[in-house]
MARBA-3410 file (N, C-alpha, C, O; in Angstrom, 1 decimal):
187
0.8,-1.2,0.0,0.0,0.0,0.0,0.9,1.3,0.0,0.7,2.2,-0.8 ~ 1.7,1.3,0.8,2.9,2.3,1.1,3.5,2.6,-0.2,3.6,3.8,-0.7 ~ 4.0,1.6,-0.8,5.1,2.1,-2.2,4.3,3.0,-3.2,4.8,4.1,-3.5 ~ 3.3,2.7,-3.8,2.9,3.3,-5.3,2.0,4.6,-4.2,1.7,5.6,-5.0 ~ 1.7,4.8,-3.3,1.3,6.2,-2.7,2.4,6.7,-2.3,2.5,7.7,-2.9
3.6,6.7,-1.4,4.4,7.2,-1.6,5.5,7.9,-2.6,6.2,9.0,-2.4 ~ 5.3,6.6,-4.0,6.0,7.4,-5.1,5.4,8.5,-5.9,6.0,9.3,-6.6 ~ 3.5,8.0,-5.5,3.1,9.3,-6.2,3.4,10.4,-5.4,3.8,11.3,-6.0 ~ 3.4,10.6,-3.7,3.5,11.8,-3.6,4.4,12.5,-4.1,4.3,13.6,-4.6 ~ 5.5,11.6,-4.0,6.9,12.5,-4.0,6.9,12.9,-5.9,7.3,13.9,-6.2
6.5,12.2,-6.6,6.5,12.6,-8.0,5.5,13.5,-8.0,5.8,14.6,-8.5 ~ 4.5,13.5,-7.6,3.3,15.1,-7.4,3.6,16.0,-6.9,3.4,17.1,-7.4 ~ 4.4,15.8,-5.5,5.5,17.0,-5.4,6.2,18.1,-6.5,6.2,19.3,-6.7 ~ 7.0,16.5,-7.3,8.2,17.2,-7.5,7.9,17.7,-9.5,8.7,18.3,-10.2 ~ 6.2,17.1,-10.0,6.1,17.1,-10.8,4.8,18.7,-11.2,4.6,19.6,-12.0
4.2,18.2,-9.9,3.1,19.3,-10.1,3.4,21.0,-9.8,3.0,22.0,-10.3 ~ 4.1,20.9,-9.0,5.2,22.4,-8.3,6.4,22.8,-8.9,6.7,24.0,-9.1 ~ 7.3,21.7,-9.3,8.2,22.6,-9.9,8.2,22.8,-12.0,8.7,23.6,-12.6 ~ 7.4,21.6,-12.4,7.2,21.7,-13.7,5.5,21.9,-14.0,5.0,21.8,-15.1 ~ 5.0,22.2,-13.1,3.9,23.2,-13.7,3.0,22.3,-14.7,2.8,22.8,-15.8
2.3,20.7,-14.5,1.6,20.1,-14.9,0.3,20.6,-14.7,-0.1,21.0,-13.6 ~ -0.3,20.5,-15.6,-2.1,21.2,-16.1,-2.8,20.0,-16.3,-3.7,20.2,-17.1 ~ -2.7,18.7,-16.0,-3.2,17.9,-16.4,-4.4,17.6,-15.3,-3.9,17.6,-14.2 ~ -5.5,17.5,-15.3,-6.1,17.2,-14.2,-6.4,15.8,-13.4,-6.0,14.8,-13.9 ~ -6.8,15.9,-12.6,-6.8,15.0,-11.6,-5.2,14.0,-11.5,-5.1,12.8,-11.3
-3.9,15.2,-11.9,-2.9,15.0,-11.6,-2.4,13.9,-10.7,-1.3,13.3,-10.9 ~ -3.2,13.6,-9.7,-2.8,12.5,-8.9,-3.2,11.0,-9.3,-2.5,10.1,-8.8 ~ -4.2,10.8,-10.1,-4.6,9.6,-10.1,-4.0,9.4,-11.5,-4.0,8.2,-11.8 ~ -3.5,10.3,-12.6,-3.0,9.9,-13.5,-1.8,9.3,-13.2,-1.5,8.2,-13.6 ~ -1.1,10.1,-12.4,0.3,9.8,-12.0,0.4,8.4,-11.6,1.3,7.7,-11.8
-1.1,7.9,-10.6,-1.0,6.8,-9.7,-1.1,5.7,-10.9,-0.5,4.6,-10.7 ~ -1.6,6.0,-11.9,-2.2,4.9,-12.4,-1.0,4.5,-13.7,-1.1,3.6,-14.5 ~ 0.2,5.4,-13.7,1.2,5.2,-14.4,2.2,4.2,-13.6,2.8,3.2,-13.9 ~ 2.2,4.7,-12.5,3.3,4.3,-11.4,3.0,2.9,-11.5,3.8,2.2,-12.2 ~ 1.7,2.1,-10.7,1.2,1.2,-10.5,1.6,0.4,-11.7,2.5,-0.4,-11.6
0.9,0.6,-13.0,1.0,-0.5,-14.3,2.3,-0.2,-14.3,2.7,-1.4,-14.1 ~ 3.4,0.6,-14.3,4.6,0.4,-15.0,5.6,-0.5,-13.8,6.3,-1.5,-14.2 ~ 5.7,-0.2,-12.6,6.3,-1.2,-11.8,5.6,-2.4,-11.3,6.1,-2.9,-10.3 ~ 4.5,-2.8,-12.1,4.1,-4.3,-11.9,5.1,-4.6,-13.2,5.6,-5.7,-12.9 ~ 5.6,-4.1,-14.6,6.1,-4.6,-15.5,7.5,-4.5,-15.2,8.2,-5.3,-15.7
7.8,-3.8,-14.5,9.4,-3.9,-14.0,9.7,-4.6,-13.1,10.6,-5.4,-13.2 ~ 8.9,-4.5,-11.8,9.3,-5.3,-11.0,9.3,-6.9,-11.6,10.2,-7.7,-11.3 ~ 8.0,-7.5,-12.4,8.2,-8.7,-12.5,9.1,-8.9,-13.9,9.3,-10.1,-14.1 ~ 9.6,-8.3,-14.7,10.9,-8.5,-15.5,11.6,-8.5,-15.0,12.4,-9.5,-15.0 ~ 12.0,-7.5,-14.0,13.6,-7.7,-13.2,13.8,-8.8,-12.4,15.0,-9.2,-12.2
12.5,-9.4,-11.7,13.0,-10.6,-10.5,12.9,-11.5,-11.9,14.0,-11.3,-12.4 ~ 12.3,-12.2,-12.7,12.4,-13.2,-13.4,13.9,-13.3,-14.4,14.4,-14.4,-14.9 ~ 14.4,-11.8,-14.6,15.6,-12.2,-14.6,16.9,-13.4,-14.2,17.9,-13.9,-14.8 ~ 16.5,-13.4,-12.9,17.3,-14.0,-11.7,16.7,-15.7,-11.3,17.2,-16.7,-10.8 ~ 15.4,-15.4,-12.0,14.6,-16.6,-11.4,14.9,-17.8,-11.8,14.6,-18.7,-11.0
15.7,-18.4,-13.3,15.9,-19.4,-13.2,17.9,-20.2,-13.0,18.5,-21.3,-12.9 ~ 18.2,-18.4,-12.9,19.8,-19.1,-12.5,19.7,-19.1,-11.1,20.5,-19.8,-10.6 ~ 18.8,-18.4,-10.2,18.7,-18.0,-8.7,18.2,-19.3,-8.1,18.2,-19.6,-6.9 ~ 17.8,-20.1,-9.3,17.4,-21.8,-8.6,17.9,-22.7,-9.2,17.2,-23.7,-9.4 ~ 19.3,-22.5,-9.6,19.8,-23.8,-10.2,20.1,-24.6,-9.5,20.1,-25.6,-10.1
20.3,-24.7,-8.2,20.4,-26.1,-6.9,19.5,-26.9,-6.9,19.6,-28.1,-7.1 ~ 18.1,-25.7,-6.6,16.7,-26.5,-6.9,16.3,-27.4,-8.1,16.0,-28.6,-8.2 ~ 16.3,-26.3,-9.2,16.4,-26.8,-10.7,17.0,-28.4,-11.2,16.6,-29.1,-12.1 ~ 18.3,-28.6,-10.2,19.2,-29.7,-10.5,18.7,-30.8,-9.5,18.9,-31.9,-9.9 ~ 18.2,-30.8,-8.7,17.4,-31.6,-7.6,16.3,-32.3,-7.9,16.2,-33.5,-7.7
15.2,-31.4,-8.5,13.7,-31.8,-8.6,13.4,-31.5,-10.1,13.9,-30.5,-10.6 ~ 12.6,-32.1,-10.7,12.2,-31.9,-11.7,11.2,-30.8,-11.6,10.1,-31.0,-11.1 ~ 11.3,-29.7,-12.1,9.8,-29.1,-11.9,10.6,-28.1,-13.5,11.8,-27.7,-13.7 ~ 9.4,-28.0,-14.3,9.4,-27.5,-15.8,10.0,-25.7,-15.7,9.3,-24.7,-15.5 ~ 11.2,-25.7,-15.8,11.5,-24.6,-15.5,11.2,-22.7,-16.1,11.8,-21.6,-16.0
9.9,-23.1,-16.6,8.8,-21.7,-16.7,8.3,-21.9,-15.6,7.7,-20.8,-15.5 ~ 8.2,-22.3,-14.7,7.1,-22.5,-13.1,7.5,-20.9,-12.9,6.7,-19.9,-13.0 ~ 9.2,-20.9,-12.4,9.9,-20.1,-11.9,9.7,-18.9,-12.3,9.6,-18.2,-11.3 ~ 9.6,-18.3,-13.5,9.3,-17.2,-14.1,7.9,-16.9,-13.9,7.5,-15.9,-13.4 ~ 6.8,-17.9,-14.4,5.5,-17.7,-14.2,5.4,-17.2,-12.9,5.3,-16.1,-12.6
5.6,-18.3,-11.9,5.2,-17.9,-10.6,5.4,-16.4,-10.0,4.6,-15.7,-9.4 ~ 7.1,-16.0,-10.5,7.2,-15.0,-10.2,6.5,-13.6,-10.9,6.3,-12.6,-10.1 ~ 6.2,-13.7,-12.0,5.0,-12.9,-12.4,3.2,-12.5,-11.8,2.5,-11.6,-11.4 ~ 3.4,-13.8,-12.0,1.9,-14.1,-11.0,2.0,-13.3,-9.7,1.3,-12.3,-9.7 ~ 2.9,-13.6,-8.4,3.3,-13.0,-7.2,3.1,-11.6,-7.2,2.6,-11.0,-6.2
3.7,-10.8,-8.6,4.0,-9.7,-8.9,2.5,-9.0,-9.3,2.2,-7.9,-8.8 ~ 1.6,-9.5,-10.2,0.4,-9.5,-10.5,-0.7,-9.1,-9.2,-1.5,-8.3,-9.3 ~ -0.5,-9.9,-8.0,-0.9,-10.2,-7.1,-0.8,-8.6,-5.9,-1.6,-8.0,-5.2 ~ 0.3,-8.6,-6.1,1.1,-7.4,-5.3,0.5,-5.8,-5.9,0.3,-4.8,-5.2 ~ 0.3,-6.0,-7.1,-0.3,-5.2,-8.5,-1.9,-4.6,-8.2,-2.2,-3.4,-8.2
-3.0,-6.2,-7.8,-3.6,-6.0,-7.7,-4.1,-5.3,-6.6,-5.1,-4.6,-6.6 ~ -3.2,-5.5,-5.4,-3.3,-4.8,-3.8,-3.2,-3.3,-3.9,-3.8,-2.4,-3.4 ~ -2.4,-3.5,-4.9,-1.4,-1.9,-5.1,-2.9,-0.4,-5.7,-2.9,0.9,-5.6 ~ -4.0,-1.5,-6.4,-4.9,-1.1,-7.2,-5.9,-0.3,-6.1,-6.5,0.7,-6.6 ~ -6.1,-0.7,-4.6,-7.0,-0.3,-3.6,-6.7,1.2,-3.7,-7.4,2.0,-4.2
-5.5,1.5,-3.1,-4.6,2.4,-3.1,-5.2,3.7,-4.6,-5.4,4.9,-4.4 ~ -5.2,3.1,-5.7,-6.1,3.7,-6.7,-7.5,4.0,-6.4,-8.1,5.0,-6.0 ~ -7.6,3.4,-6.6,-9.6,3.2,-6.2,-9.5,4.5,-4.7,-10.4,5.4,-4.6 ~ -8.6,4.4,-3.9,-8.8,5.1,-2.7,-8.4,6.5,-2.9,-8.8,7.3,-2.0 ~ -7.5,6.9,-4.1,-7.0,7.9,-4.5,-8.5,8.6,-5.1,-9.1,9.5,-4.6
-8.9,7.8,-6.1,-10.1,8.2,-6.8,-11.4,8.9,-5.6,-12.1,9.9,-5.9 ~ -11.5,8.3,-4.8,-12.7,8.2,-4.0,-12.3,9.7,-3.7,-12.8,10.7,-4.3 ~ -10.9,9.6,-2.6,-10.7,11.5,-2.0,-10.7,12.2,-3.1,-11.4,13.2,-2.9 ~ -10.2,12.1,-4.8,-10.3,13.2,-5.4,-11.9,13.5,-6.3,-12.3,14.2,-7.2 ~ -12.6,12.7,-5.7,-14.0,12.1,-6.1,-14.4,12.5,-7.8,-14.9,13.4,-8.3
-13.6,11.0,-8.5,-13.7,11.1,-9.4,-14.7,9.7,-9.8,-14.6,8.4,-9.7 ~ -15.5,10.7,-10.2,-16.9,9.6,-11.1,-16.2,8.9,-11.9,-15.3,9.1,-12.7 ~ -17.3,7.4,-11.1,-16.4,6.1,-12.4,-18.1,5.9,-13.2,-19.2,6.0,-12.7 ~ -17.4,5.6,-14.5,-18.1,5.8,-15.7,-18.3,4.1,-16.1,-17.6,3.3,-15.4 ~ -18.9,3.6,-16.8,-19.5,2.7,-17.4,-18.1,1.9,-17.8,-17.9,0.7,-17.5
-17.0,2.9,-18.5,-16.4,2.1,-18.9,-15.3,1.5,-18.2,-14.6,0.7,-18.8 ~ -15.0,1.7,-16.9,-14.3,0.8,-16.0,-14.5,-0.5,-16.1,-13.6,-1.3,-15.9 ~ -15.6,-0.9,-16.4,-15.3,-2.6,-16.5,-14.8,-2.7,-17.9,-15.4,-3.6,-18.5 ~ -13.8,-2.0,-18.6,-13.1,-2.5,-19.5,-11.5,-2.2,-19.2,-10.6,-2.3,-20.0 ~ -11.6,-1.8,-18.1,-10.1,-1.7,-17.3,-9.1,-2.9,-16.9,-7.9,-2.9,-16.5
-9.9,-4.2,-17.2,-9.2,-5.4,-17.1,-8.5,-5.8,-18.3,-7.5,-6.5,-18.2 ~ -8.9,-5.4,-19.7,-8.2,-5.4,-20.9,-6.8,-5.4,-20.7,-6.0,-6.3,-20.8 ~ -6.4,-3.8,-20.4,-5.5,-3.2,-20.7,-4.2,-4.0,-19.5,-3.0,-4.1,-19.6 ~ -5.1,-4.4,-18.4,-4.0,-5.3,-17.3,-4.0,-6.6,-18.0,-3.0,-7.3,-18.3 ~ -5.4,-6.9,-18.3,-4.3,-8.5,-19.0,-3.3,-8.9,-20.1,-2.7,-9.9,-20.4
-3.5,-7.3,-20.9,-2.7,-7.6,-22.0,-1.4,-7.2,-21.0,-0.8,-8.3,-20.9 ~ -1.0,-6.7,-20.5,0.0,-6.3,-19.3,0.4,-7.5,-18.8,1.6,-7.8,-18.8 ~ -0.6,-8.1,-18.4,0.0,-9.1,-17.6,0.7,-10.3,-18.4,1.7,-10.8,-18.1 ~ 0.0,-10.6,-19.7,0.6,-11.6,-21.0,2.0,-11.0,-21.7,2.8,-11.8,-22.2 ~ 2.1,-9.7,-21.7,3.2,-9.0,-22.4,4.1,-9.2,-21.1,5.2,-9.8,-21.2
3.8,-8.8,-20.3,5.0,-9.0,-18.6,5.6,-10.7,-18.9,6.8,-11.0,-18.9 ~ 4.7,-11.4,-19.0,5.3,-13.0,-18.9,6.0,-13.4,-20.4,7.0,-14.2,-20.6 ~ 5.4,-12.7,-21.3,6.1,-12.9,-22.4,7.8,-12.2,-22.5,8.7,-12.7,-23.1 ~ 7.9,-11.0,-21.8,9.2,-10.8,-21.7,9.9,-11.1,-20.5,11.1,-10.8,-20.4 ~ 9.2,-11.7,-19.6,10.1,-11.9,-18.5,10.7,-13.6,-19.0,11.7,-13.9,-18.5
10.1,-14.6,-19.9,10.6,-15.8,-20.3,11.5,-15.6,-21.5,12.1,-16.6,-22.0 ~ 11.6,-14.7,-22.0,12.5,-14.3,-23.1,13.7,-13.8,-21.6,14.4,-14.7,-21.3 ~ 13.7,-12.9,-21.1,14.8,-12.3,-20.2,15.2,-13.4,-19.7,16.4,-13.6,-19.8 ~ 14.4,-14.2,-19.0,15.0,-15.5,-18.0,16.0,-16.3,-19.2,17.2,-16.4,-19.0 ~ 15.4,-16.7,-20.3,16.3,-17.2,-20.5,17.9,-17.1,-21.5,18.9,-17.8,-21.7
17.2,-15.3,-21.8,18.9,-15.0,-22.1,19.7,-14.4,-20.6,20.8,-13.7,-20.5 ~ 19.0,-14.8,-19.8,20.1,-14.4,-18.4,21.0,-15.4,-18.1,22.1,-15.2,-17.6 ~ 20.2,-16.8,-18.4,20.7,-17.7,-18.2,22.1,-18.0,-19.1,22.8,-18.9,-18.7 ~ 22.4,-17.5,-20.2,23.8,-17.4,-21.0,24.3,-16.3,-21.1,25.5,-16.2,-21.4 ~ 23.7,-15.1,-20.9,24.4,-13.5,-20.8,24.2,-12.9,-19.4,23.3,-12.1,-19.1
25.0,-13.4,-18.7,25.1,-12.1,-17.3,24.7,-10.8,-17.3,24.4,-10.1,-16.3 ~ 24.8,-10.3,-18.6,25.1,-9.0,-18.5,23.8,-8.4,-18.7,23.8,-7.2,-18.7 ~ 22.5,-9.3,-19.0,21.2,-9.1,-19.3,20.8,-8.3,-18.2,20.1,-7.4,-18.6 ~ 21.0,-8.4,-16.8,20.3,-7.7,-16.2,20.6,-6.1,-16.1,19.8,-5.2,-16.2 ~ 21.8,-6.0,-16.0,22.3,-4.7,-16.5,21.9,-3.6,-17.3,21.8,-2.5,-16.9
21.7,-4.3,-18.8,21.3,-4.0,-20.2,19.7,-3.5,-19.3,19.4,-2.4,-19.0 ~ 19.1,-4.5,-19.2,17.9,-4.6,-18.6,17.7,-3.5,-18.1,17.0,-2.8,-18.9 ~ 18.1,-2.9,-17.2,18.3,-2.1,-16.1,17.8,-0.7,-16.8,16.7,-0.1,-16.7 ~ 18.7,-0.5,-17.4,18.6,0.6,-18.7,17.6,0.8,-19.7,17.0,1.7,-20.2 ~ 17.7,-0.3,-19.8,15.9,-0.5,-20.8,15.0,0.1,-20.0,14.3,1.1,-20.2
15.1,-0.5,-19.0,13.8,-0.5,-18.3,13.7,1.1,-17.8,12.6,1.5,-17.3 ~ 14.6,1.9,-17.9,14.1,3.0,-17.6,14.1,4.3,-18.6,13.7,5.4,-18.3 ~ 14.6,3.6,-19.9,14.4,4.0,-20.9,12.4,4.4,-21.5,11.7,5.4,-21.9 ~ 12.2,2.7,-21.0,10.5,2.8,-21.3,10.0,3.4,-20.6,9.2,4.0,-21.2 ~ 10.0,3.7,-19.2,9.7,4.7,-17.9,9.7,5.9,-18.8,8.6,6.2,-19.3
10.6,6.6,-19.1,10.7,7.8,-19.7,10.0,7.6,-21.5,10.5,8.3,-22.4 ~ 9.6,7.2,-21.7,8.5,7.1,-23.1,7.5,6.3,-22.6,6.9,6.1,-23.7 ~ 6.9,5.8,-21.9,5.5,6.3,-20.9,4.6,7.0,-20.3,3.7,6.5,-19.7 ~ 4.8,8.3,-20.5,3.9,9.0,-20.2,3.6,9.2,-18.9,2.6,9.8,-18.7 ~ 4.4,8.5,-17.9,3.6,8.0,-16.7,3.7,9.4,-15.8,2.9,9.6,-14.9
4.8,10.7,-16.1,4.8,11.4,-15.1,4.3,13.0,-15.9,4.0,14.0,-15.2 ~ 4.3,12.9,-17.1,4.2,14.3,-18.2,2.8,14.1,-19.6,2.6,13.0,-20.2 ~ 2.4,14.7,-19.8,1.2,14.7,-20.3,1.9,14.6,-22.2,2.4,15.6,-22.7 ~ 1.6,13.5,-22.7,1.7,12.9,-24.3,1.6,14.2,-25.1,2.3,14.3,-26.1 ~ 0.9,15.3,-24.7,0.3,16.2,-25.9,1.5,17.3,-25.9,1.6,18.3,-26.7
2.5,17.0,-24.8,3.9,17.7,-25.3,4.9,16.9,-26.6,5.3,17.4,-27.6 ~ 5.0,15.6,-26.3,5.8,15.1,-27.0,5.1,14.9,-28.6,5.8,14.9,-29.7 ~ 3.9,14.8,-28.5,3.2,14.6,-29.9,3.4,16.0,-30.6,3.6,16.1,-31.8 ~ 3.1,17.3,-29.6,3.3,18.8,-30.3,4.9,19.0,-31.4,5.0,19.5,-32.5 ~ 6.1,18.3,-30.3,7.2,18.5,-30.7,7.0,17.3,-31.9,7.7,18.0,-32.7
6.8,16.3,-32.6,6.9,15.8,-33.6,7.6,13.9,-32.9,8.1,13.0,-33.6 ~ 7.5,13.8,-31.7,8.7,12.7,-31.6,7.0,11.8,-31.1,7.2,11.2,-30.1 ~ 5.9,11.7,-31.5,5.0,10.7,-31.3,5.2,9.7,-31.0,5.0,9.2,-30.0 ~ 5.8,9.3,-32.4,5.8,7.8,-32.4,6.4,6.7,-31.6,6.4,5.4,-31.7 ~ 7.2,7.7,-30.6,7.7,6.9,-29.4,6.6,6.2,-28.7,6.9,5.1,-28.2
5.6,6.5,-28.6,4.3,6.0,-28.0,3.8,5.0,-28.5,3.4,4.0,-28.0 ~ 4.1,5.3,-30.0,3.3,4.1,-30.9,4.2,3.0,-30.7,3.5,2.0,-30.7 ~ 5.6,2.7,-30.4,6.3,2.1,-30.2,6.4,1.3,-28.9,6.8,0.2,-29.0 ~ 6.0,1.8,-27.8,5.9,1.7,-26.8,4.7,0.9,-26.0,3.8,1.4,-25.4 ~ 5.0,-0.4,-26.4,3.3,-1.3,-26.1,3.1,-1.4,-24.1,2.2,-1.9,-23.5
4.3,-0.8,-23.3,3.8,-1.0,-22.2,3.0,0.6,-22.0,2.3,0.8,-21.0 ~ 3.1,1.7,-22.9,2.7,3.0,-22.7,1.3,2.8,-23.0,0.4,3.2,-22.3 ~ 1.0,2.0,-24.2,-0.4,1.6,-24.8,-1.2,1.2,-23.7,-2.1,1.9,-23.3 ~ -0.7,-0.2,-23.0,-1.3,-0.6,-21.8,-1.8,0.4,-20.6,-2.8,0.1,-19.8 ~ -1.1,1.4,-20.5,-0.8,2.5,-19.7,-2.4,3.5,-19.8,-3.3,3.7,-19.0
-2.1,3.9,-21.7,-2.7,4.9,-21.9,-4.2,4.4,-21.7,-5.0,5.0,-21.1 ~ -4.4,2.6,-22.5,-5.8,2.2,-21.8,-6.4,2.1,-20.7,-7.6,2.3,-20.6 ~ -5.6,1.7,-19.6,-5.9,1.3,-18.0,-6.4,3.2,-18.0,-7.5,3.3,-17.7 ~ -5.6,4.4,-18.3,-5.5,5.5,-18.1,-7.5,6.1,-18.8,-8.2,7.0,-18.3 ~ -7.6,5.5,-19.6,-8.7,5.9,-20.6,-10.5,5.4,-20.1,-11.6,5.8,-20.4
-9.8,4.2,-19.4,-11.3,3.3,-18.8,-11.5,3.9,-17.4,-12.7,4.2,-17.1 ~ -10.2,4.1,-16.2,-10.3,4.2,-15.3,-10.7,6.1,-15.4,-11.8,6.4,-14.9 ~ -9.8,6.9,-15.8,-9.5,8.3,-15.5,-10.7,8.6,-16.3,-11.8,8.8,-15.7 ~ -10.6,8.8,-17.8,-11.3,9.8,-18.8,-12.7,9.1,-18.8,-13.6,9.9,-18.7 ~ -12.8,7.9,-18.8,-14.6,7.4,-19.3,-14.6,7.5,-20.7,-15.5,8.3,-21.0
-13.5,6.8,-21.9,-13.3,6.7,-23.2,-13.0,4.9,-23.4,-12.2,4.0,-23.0 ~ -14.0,5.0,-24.1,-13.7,3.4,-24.3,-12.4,3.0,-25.0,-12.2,1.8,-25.2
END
């Protein structure tokens, strides 16, 4: 409950006061970037680790070695979902009317959640022959953070001509839908 409200405050802090964001209901957009994008990081980064982090095990017991990656997705999903109250509870104090189209807010998480396991079994298993994956990783991953949208409003970067970072960006998509069912009431 603590983490994704504490990171919004300090990014509403440091986003709404010193760079002068017009976006409304600034808080729950922010929340609802934070939340989807560190359910995708957090569960790529531990599945990184997840099937060299159990090679003892791995060598012991037979068990089909996606368990490891899945599970840890799932866990992360789970953590995701908790993290979502926290939303819902943001919404309530800034009393933002939920619209018809919230029950189409699970879309945009399960494509999330299918794209998260789809690259966390591609990462697991080039970690497993490249060390240096998590690293690389590392950088990625905050590369996508920053073409996200998660802390600055899209209609700057589309004004300046660099759009198509968005179009490119299938965890921002995910973003912008969870953002569109829950916040605006746009199907």
């Amino acid at each position: 409950f603590l983490n994704p409200l504490l990171m919004m405050s300090v990014q509403y802090i440091v986003f709404s006061t010193l760079f002068k964001s017009n976006i409304q209901n600034f808080q729950l957009y922010l929340l609802t970037g934070i939340v989807c994008f560190n359910f995708f990081n957090e569960s790529t980064s531990m599945c990184l680790t997840s099937i060299s982090g159990n090679a003892g095990l791995i060598t012991k017991v037979y068990v089909p070695k996606y368990i490891y990656v899945v599970s840890s997705v799932v866990s992360n999903f789970l953590i995701f979902l908790i993290s979502l109250i926290v939303l819902v509870g943001v919404g309530i104090v800034l009393k933002v009317e939920p619209t018809m189209y919230l029950v189409q807010a699970w879309i945009p998480l399960a494509i999330l959640f299918v794209m998260s396991l789809g690259v966390s079994l591609i990462l697991a298993t080039l970690s497993v022959f490249f060390r240096d994956v998590e690293y690389i990783w590392g950088v990625a991953c905050m590369l996508v953070m920053y073409a996200s949208a998660i802390f600055y409003p899209v209609e700057r970067i589309i004004k300046s001509g660099k759009g198509w970072v968005f179009n490119m960006n299938p965890v921002y998509m995910c973003i912008a839908n969870f953002r569109n069912s829950v916040l605006y009431g746009v199907p």
